[in-house]
C-alpha positions as CSV (number, residue, x, y, z in Angstrom):
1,X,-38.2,-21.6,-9.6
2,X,-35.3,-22.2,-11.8
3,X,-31.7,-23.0,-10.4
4,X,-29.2,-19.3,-11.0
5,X,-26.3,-19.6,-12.7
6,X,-22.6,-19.9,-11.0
7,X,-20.3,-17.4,-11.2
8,X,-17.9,-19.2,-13.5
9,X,-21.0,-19.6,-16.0
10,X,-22.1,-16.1,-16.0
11,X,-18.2,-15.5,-16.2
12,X,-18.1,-17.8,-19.1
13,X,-21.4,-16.0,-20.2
14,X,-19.9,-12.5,-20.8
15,X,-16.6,-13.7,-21.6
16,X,-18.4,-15.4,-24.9
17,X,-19.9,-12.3,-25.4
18,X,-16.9,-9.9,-25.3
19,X,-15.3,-12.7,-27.7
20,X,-18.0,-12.2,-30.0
21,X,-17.9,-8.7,-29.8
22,X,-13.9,-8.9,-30.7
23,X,-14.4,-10.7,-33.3
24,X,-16.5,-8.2,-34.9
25,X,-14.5,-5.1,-34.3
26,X,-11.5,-7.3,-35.7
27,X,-13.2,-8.2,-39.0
28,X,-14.2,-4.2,-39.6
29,X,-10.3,-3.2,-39.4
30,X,-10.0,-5.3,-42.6
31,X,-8.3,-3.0,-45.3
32,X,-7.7,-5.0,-48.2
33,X,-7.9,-8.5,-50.1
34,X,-6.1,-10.1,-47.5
35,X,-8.3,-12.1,-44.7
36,X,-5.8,-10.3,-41.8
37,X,-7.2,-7.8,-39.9
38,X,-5.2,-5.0,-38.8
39,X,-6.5,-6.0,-35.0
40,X,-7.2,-8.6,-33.4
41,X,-8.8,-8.1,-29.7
42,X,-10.2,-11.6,-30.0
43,X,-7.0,-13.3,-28.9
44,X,-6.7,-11.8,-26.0
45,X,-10.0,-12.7,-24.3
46,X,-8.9,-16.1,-25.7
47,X,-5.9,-16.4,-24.1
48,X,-7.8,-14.8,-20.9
49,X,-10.5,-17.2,-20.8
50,X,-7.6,-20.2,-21.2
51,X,-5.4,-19.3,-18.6
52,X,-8.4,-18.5,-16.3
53,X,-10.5,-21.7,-17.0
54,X,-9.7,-24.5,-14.3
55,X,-12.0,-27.4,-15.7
56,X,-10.4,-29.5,-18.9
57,X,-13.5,-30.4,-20.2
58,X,-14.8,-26.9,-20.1
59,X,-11.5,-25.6,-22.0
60,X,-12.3,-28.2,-24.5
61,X,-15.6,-27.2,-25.7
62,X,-14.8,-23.5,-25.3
63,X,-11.5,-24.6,-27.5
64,X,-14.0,-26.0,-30.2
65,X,-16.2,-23.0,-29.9
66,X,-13.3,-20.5,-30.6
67,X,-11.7,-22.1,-33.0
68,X,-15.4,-22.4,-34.7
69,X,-15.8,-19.0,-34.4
70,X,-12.8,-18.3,-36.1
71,X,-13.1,-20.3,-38.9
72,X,-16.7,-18.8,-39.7
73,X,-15.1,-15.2,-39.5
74,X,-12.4,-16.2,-41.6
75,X,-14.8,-18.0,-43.8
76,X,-16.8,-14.3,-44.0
77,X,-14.2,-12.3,-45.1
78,X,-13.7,-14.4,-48.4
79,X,-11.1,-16.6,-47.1
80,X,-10.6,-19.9,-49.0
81,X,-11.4,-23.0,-46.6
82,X,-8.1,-23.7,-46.3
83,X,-6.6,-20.4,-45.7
84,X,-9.5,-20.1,-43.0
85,X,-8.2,-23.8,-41.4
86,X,-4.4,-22.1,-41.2
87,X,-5.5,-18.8,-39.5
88,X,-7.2,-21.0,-37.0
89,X,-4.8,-22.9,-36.9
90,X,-2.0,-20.0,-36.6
91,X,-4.2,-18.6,-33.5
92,X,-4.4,-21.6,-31.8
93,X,-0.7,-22.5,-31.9
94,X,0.3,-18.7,-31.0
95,X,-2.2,-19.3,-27.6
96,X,-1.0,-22.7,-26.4
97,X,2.8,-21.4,-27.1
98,X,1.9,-18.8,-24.8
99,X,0.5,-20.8,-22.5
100,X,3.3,-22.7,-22.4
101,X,5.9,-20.0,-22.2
102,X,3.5,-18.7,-19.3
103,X,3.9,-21.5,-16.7
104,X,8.0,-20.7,-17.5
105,X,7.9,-17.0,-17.4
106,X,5.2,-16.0,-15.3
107,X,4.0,-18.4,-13.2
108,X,0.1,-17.9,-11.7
109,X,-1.1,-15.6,-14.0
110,X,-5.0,-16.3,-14.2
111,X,-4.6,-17.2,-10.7
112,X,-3.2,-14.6,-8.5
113,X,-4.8,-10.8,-8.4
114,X,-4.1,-9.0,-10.5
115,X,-1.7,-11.1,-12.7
116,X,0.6,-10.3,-14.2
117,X,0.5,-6.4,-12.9
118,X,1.1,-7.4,-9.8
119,X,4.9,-7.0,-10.2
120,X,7.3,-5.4,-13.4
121,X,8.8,-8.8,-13.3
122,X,5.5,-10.8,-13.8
123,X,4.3,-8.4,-16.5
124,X,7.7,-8.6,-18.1
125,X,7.3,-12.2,-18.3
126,X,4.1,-12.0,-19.6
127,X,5.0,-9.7,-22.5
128,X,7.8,-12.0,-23.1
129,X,5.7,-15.0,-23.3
130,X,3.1,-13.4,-25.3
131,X,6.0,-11.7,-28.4
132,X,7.5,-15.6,-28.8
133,X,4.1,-17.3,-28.9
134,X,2.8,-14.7,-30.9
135,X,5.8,-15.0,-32.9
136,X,5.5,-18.8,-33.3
137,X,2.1,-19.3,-34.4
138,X,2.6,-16.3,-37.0
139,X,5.4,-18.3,-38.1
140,X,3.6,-21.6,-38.2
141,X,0.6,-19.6,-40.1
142,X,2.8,-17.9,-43.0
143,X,5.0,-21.1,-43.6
144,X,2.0,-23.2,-44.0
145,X,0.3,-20.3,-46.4
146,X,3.5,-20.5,-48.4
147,X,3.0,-24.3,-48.7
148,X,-0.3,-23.9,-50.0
149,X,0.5,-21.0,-52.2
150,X,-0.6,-18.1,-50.3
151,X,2.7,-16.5,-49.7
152,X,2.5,-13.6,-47.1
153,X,5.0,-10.2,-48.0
154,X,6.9,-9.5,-44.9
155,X,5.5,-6.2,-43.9
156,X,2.2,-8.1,-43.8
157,X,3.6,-10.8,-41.8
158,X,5.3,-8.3,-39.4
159,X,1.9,-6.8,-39.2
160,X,-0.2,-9.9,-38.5
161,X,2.9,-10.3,-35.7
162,X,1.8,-7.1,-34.0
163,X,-1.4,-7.3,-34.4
164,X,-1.6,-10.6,-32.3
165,X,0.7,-9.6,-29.9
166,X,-1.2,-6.1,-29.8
167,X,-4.4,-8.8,-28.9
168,X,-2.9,-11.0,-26.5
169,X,-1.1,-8.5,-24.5
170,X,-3.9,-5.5,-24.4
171,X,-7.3,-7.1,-24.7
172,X,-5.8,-9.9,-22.6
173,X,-5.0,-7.5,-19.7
174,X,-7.9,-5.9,-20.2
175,X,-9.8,-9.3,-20.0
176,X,-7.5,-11.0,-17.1
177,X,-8.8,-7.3,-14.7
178,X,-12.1,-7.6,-15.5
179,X,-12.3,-11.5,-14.7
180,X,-10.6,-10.6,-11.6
181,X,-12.9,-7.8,-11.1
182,X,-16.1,-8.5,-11.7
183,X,-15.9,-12.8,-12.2
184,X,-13.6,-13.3,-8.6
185,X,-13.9,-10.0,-6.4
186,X,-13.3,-12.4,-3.5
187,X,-9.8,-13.1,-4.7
188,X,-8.3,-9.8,-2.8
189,X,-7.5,-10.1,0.5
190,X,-8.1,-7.4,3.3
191,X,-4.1,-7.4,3.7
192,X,-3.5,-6.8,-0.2
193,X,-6.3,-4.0,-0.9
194,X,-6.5,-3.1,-4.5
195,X,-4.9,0.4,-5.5
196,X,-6.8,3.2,-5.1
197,X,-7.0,5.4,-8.0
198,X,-7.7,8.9,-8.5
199,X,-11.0,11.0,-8.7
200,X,-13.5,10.9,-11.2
201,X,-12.5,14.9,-11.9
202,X,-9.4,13.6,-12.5
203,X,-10.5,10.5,-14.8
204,X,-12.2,12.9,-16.3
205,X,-9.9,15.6,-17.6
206,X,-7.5,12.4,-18.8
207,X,-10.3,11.1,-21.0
208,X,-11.1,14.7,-22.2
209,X,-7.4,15.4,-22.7
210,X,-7.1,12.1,-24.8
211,X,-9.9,13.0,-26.8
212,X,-8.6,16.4,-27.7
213,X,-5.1,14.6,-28.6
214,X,-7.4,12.3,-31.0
215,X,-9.7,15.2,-32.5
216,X,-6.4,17.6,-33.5
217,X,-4.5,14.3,-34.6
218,X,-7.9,14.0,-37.2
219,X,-8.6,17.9,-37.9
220,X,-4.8,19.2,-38.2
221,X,-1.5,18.2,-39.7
222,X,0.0,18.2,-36.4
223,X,1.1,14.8,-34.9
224,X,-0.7,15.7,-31.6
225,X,-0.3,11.6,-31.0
226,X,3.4,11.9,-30.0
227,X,2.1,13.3,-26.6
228,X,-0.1,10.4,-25.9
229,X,3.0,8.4,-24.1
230,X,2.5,11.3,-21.7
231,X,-1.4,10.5,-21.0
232,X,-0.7,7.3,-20.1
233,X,2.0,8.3,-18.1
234,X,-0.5,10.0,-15.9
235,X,-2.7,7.2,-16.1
236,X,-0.1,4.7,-15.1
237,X,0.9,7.0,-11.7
238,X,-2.7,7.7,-10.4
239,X,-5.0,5.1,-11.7
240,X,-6.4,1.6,-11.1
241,X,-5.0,-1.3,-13.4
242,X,-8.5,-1.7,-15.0
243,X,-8.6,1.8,-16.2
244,X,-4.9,2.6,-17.5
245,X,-5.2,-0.8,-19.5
246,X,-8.9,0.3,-20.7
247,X,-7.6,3.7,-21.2
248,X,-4.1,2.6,-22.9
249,X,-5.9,0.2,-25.1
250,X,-8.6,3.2,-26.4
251,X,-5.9,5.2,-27.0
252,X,-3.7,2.7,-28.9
253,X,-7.3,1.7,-30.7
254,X,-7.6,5.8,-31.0
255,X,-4.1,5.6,-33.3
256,X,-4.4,2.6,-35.6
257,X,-8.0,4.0,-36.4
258,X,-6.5,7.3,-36.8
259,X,-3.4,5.7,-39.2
260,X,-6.2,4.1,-41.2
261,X,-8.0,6.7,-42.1
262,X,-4.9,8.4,-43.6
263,X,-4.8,10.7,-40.4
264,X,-1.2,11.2,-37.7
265,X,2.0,10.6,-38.0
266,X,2.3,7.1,-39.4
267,X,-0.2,7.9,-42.5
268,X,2.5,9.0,-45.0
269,X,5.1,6.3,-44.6
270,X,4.0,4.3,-47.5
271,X,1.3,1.8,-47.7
272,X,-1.5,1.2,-45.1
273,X,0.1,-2.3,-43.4
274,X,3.4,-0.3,-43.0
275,X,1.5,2.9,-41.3
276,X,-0.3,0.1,-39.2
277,X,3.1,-1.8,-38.7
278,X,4.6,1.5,-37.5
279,X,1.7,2.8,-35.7
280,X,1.5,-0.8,-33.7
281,X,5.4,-0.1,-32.9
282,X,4.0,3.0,-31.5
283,X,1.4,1.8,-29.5
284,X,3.1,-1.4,-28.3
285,X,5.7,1.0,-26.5
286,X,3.0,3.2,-24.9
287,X,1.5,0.1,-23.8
288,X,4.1,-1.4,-22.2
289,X,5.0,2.0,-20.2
290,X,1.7,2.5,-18.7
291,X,1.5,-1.3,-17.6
292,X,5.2,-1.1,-15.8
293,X,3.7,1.9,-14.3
294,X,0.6,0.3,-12.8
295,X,2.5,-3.2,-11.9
296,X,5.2,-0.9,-9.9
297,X,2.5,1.0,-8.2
298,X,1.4,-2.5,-7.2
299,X,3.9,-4.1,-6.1
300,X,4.8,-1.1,-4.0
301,X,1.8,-1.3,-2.4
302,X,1.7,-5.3,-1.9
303,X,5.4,-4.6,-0.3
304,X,3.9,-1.8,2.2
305,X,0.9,-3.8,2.9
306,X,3.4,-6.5,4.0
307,X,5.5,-4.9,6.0
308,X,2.9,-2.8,7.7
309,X,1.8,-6.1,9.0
310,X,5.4,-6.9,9.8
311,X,5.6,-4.1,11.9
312,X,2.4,-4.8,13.4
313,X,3.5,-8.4,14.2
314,X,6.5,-7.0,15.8
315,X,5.7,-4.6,17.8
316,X,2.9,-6.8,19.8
317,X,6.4,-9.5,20.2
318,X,8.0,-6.8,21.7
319,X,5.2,-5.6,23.7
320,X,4.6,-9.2,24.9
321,X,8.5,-9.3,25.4
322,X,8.4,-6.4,27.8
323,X,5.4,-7.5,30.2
324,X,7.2,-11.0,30.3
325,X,10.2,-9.6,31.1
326,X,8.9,-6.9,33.5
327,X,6.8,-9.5,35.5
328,X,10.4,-11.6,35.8
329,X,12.0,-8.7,37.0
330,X,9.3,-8.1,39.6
331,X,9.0,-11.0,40.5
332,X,12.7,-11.4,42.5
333,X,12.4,-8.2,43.3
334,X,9.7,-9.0,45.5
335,X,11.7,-11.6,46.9
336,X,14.5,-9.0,48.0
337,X,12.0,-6.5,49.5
338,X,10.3,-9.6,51.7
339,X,13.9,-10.8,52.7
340,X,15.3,-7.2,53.5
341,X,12.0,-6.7,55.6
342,X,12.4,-10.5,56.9
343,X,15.8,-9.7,58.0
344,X,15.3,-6.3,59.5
345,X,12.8,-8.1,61.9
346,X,15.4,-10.7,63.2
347,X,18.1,-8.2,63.3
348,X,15.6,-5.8,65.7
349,X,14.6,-9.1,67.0
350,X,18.0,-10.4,68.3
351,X,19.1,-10.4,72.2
352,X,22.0,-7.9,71.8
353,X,20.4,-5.8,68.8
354,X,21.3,-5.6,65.5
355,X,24.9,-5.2,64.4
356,X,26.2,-1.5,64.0
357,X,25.6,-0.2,60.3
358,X,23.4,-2.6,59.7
359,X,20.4,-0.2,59.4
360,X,22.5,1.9,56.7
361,X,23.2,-1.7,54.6
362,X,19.3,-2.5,55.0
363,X,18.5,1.1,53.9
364,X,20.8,0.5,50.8
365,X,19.4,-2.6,49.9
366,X,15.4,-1.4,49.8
367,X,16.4,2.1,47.9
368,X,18.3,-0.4,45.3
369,X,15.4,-2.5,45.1
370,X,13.3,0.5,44.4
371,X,15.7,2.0,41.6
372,X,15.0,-1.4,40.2
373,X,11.2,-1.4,40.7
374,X,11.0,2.4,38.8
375,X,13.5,1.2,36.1
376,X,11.3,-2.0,35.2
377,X,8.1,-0.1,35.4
378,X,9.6,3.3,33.3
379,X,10.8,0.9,30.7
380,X,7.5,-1.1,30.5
381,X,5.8,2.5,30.0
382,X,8.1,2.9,27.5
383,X,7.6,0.0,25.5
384,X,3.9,0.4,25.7
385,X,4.0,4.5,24.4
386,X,6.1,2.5,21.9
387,X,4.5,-0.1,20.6
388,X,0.9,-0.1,22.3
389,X,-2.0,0.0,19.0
390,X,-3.6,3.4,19.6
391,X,-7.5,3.2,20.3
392,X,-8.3,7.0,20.2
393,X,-11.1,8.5,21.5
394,X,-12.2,11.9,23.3
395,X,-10.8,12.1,26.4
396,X,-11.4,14.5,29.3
397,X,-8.4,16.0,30.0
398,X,-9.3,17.7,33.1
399,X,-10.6,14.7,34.9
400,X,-7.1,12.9,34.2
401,X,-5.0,15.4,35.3
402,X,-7.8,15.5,38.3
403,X,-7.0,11.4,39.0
404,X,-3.4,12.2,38.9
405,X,-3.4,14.8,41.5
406,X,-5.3,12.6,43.4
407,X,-2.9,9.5,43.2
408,X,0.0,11.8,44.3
409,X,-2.4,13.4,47.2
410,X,-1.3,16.7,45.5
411,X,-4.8,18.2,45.0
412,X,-4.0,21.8,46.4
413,X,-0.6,21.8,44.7
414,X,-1.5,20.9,41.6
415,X,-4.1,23.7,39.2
416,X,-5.8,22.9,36.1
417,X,-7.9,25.5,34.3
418,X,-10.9,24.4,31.7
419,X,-8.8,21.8,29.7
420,X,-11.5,20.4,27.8
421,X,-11.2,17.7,25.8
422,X,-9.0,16.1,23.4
423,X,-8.7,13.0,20.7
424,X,-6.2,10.4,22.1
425,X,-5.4,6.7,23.2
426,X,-6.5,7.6,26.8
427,X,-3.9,4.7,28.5
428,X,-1.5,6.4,26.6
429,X,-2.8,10.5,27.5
430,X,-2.5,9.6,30.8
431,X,0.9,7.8,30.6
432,X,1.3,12.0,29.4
433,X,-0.4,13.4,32.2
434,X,1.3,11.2,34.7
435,X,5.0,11.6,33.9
436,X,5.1,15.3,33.7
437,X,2.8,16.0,36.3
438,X,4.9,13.5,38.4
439,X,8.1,14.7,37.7
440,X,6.6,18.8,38.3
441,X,6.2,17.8,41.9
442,X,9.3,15.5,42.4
443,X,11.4,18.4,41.1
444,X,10.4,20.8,43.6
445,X,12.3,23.3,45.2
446,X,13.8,22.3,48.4
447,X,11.6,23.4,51.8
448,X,8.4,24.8,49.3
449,X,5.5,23.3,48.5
450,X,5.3,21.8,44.8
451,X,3.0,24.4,42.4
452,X,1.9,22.8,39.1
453,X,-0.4,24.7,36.6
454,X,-1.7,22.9,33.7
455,X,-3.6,24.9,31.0
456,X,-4.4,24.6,27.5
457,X,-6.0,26.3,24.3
458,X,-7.0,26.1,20.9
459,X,-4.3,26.2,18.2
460,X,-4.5,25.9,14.4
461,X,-5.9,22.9,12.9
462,X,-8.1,22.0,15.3
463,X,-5.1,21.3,17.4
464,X,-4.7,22.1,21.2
465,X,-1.8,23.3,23.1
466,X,-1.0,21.9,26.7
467,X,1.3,23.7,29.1
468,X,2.6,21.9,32.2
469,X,4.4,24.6,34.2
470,X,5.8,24.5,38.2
471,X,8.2,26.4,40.0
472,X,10.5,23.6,40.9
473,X,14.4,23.7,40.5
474,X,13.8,24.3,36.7
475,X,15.9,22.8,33.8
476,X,19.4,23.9,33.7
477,X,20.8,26.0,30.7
478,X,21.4,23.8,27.1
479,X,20.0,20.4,28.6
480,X,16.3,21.7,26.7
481,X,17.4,20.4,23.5
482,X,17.8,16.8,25.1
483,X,16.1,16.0,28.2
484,X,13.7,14.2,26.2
485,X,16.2,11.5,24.9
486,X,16.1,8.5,26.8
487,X,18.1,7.9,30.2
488,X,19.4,11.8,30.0
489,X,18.7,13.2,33.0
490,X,19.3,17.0,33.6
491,X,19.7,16.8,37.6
492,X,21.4,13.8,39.5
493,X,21.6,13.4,43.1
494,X,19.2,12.9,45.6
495,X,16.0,13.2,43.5
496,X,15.5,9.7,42.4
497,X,14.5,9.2,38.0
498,X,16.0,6.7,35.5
499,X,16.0,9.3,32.7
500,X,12.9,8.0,30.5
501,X,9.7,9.6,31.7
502,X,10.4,12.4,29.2
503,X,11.2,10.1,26.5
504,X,8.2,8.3,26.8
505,X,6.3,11.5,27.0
506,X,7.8,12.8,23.6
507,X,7.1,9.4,22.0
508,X,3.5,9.4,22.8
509,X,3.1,13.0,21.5
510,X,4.7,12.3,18.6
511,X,2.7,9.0,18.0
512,X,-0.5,11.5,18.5
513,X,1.0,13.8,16.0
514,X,2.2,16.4,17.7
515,X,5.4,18.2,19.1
516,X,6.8,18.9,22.7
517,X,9.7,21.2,24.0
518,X,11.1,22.3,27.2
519,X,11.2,26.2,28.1
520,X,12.2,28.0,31.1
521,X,9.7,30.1,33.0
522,X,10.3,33.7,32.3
523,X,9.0,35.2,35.4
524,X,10.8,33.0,38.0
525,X,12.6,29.6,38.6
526,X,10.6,26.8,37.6
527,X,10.4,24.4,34.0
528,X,7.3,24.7,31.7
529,X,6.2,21.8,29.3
530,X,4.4,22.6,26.0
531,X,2.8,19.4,23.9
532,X,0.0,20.0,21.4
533,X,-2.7,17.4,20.9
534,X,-5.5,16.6,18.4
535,X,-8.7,18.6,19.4
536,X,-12.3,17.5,19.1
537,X,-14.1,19.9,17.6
């Protein structure tokens, strides 16, 4: 059985091939005498291949290759020898000034994903680096055709400018995405995801609209080409990279074919170069918009990728941060409760009894120590409503009011109808249940027995609505609107509370998308509790 090829040679495989390819489509946009095509895709995947190549000796041989290649093309389109040498020449100084000016002006490109539209300030490098080298290998190529007697006009000079910059910056994008695409997929990491784009309806009524643009360009006297900034607007807000550089460079293609063939706006300005010159103007602009568009929509979501993971990282510090501080807490607090008890047992202990009032100071001391205790354990609730990573799942909200009943020993006090189920965190749905069944029976009405109904139904959206409802004391007037912020409490006194269960209940409704208020019963003292929750059907 034969040995398969790498990656990097199938890469190098197809990239030869796309060269190829280029070269081709560049010699048929040949309009005249002159061996300078109007376009010149065949830079691009060039530069591409350069920047992306890691091996010396392989950038070598694929140097000789290109520069090969070029001089037979030039060779085919009646060039002289050595007016074929000095457009090879002229290309290959344009590339390695690039290269150059690349290391300086954007740094990684050909190594990070997906360079240089992963920020505006990479691609703005890159287009920067790309207009001088183009600039200075077009200058090395007409001062050397001038020395040899093949003096260039400046329109065609300005032409063979764009053209090469037109190359390098559009087929080389295009080139750069699909290496990173198709020759290095493993490149992106699960923290960076690539950008989603939109649907193929949607990709399909762009390329449709484009075409129509292009069809009434060629059938009508109307410039129907000045809308085509706004096409790759669209493209540049709801697409991939790949596809607004694909789409901007058919379109771009679209208008230099179109200027050509003595059709748009740029067709009566004079000669065909200066149409093309215009016309590369034209599409160099468009170009450039629907890249910054793509490379901001990247960035952006680089930036919220990162600091979701921030936030991710955070949040289990400060949910570390609170058990270690809760267990300190406890931990001395423990300590007071065995040396109150320790104590009370000597004092009862002692010949002549214990001191007067000492019983009251003793009594003081454990219902401080348990102020403490519910404080520690209402903020450690909180923290974890806060910052605990939901998990949810279908929970039976019956059986956990059920359990909570039980854990008070409130069973006949405390009625649930057919709850059903609903989709939650279930630590977190009962942290719910707990608190506001809790505080239902600790805010009863003095010398009655608590009564707690919870019920629910079936909202809109698949949504269900909970009610909590007891005829305890009640909520007084104006404290609805705030009892859920944290440490306001609506009654003080005897009936102990640090003022955060119904903070930590909102939170975890809210983190469960939904909404809770306070209400006042209407047929009686009492406080009712409404919170909706995700369904399961």
């Amino acid at each position: 059985m034969g040995t398969r090829p790498t990656p990097a040679a199938v890469t190098r495989g197809w990239l030869l091939a796309v060269y190829l390819l280029s070269t081709v489509v560049g010699r048929l946009s040949i309009v005249d005498d002159r061996p300078i095509a109007l376009i010149w895709p065949a830079a691009g995947v060039a530069l591409a291949w350069f920047v992306t190549e890691r091996s010396e000796v392989t950038r070598g041989i694929g140097l000789f290759v290109l520069c090969s290649i070029g001089a037979l093309v030039g060779l085919a389109v009646g060039a002289s020898p050595g007016v074929a040498v000095v457009l090879v020449a002229s290309q290959l100084t344009g590339m390695l000034a690039v290269v150059l000016l690349l290391d300086r002006w954007s740094p990684g490109t050909g190594e990070r994903s997906p360079a240089p539209l992963d920020s505006p300030r990479a691609l703005f490098g890159f287009l920067s680096a790309t207009a001088v080298g183009c600039l200075a290998g077009v200058a090395f190529g007409a001062v050397t055709l001038a020395v040899i007697g093949e003096p260039l006009p400046v329109v065609v000079a300005m032409a063979w400018w764009g053209r090469n910059l037109g190359g390098v910056a559009g087929a080389g994008i295009v080139t750069l995405l699909l290496i990173d695409k198709y020759g290095r997929p493993q490149r992106r990491t699960a923290d960076h995801p690539p950008l989603e784009g939109a649907g193929v309806v949607e990709l399909g009524a762009l390329l449709a609209t484009t075409a129509l643009l292009v069809g009434l360009d060629f059938a009508t006297p109307w410039p129907m080409t000045f809308l085509m900034p706004a096409m790759t607007v669209w493209a540049g807000m709801r697409f991939t990279p790949l596809t607004v550089a694909f789409h901007t460079l058919a379109s771009g293609g679209s208008t230099l074919g179109l200027t050509v063939l003595g059709r748009g706006p740029f067709s009566d300005v004079g000669d065909v170069r200066t149409g093309v010159l215009l016309a590369q103007l034209f599409v160099g602009v468009t170009l450039v918009v629907g890249l910054v568009l793509v490379a901001m929509r990247e960035r952006t979501a680089v930036l919220q990728a990162d600091l979701l993971e921030q936030e991710r990282d955070q949040r289990q510090e400060l949910l570390t941060f609170a058990h270690r501080v809760a267990h300190d807490l406890r931990t001395p607090l423990t300590v007071i409760d065995a040396w109150t008890d320790e104590l009370a047992l000597s004092l009862d202990a002692a010949p002549l009894g214990p001191p007067q009032g000492s019983a009251d100071v003793l009594e003081g001391i454990a219902r401080a120590s348990l102020r403490m205790r519910n404080l520690v354990d209402d903020l450690l609730a909180d923290a974890i409503a806060r910052e605990r990573q939901a998990a949810p799942e279908e929970v039976d909200l019956g059986e956990v009011v059920a359990q909570v009943a039980r854990d008070h020993y409130a069973e006949q006090s405390v009625h649930a109808s057919t709850l059903g189920a609903v989709r939650g965190d279930p630590v977190l749905i009962r942290q719910l249940v707990e608190n506001l069944v809790g505080n239902a029976l600790k805010y009863s009405r003095p010398g009655e027995c608590p009564e707690v109904t919870v019920s629910a139904c079936h909202t809109h959206g698949g949504r269900v609505l909970v009610t909590v409802a007891d005829r305890g004391i009640g909520i007084p007037d104006g404290a609805h609107d705030w009892i859920f912020e944290p440490f306001r409490r609506a009654h003080h006194g005897d009936v102990p509370g640090t003022g955060l269960g119904l903070s930590t209940c909102r939170r975890i409704v809210e983190r469960h998308g939904g909404r809770i208020r306070a209400l006042s019963r209407p047929d009686g003292p009492g406080a009712v509790i409404e919170f909706d929750l995700m369904g399961t059907r």
